[in-house]
N, C-alpha and C positions, 0 to 999 in steps of 0.2 A: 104772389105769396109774399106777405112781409119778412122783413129781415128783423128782429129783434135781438138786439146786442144787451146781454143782460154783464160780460165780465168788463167789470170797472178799464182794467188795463186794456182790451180790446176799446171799447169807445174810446178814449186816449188816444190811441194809434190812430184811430180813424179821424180824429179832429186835428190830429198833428198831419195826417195825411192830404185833409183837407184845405187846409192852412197851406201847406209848401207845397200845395199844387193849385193854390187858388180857386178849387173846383168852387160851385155854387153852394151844393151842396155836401152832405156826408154818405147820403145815399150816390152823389157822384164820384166823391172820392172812392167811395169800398168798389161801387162799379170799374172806376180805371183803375185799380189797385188790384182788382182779381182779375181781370181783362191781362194785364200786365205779367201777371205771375202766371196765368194760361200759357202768354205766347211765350217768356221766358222756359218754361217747362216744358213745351211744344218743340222747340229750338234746342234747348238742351238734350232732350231726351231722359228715358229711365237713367235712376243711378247707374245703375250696370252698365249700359252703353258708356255711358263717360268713363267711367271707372277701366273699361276696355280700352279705350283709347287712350287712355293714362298711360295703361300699361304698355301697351302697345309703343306709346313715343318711348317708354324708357328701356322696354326690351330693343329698341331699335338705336341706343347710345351702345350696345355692347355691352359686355360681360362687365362687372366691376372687378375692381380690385382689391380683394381679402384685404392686401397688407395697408390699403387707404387709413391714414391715420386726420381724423376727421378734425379732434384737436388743433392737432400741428399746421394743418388747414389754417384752420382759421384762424388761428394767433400770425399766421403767414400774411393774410390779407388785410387782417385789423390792428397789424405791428403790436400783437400783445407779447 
């Protein structure tokens, strides 16, 4: 089944794709460029998983501190 790219900015990407990946062609670029974002998204997982495990590292820092003054932070660290 062909792939027909009719939005101007999609064919752009996919030329600039092709270009810095030196593929042959642009049908080889969009191939390793959705090949790519399969395994990336396969490896990541759902939003939700990551987003669990996000939580998960930051409920595992402990409780915060109400009186954390986020400011005074960082005028602390960037000598403001």
């Amino acid at each position: 089944m062909p792939l027909y790219i009719r939005d101007e900015d999609v064919a752009d990407l996919a030329r600039k794709v092709r270009s810095l990946t030196k593929a042959r062609t642009i049908t080889d670029a969009v191939r390793s460029a959705l090949k790519h974002e399969v395994e990336r998204a396969t490896v990541e997982g759902p939003r939700s998983a990551r987003l669990g495990r996000a939580k998960a590292m930051i409920a595992a820092l402990g409780p915060s501190d109400p009186d954390f003054d986020m400011r005074r932070f960082r005028d602390e660290i960037w000598g403001g």
